[in-house]
C-alpha positions as CSV (number, residue, x, y, z in Angstrom):
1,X,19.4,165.7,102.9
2,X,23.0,165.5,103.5
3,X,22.7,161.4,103.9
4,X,21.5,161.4,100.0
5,X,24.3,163.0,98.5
6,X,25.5,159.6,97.5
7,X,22.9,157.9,95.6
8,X,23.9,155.4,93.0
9,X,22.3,155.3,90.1
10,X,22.2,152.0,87.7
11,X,20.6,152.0,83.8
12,X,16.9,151.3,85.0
13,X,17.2,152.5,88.9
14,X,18.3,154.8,91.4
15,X,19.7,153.4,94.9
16,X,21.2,153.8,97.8
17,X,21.5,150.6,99.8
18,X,24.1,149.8,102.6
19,X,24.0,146.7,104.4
20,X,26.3,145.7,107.9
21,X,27.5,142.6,107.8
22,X,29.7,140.9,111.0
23,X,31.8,137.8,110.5
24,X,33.0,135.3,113.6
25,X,36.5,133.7,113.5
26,X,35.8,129.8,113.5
27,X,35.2,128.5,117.2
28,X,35.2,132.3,118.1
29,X,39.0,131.8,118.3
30,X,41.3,135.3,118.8
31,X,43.5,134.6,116.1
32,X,43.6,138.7,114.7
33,X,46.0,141.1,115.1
34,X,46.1,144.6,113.6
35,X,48.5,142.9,110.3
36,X,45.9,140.6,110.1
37,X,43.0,143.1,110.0
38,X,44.8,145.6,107.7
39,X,45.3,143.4,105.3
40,X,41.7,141.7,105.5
41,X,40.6,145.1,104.7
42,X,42.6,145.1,101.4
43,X,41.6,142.1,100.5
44,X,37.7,142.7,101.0
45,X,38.1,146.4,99.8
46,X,39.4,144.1,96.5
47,X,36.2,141.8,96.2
48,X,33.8,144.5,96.6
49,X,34.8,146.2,93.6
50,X,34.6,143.0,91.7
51,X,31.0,143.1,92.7
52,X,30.8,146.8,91.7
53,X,30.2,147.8,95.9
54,X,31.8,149.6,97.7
55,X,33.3,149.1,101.2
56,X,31.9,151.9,102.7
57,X,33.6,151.2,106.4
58,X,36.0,148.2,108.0
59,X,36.7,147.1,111.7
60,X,37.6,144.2,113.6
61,X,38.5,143.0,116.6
62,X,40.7,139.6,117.7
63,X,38.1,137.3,116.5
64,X,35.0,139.0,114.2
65,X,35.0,141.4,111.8
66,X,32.2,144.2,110.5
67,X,31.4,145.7,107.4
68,X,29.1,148.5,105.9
69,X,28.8,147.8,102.4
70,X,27.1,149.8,99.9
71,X,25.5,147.3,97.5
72,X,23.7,147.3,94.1
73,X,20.0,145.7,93.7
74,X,21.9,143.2,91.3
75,X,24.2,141.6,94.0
76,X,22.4,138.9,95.8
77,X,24.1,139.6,99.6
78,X,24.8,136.0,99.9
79,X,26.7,135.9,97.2
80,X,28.7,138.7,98.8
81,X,28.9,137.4,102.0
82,X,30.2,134.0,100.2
83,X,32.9,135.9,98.3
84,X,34.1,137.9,101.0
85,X,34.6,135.1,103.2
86,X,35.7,132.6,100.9
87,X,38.8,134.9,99.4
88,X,40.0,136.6,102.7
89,X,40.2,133.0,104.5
90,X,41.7,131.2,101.5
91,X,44.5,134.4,101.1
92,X,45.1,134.7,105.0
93,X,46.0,131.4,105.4
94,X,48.4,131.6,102.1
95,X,49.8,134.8,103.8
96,X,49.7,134.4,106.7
97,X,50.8,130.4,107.9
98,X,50.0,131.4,111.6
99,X,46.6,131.6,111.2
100,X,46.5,127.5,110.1
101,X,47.7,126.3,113.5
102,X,44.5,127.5,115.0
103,X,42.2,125.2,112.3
104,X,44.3,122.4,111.9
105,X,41.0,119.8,110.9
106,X,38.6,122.5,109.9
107,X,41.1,124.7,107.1
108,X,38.6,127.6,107.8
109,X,39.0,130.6,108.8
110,X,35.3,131.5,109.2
111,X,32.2,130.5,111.1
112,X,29.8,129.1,108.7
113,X,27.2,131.7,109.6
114,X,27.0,135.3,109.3
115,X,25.1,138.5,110.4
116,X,23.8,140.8,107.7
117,X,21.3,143.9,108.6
118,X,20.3,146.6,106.1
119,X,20.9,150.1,107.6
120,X,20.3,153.9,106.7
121,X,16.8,155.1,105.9
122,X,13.8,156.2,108.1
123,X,13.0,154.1,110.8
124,X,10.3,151.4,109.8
125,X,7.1,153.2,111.4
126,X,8.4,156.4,109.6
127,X,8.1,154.3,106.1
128,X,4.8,152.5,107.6
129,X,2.9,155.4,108.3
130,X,4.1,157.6,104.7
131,X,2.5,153.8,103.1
132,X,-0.4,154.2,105.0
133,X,-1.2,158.1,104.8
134,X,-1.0,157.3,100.4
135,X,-4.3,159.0,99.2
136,X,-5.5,155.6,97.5
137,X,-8.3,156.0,95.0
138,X,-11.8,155.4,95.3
């Protein structure tokens, strides 16, 4: 029960919902160094709580970055996703002018796609089989 300690509670729910999200540099290029990705955590650490989430954990390597975020029912994940990208490119690039000569014609920082997989939880057959075993009535 140690895993539920945190649960969130809003003004017409309870929740605890944590989603990982990975993010690929533009053309998969190794443009990040550990400046880079300490301040990319400040950054998205910053936008999270403007969506009232919290940034549970951050890591990255020289071209992708992953996330566990734990997210309100109200925040639409894309929306997220679109904020987290949008900001840290636009700032790195202010901060950081080395990071432009590797996009020259695209100004982006980010591949235009994303991952996103919700984690924590029983295993789907676990919350299959308690569905299933419900005594329905007759």
């Amino acid at each position: 029960m140690a895993e539920y300690e945190n649960i969130r509670t809003g003004r017409h729910c309870t929740f605890l919902m944590h989603a990982h999200l990975v993010f690929v540099t533009k053309y998969r290029h190794n443009v990040f160094t550990d400046t880079h990705l300490t301040r990319m955590e400040e950054i998205m650490r910053a936008v999270c709580a403007d969506f009232e989430t919290e940034l549970v954990e951050f890591n990255g390597e020289a071209n992708h970055v992953h996330l566990l975020v734990n997210f309100p029912p109200k925040v639409a994940i894309s929306k997220l996703v679109n904020s987290l990208k949008g900001v840290s490119s636009r700032r790195l690039r202010q901060e950081y002018p080395e990071l432009v000569q590797h996009y020259w014609r695209a100004q982006r920082l980010w591949a235009g796609s994303y991952f996103a997989g919700s984690v924590g939880g029983a295993p789907l057959a676990i919350v299959r089989r308690y569905i299933e075993q419900q005594n329905r009535p007759v």
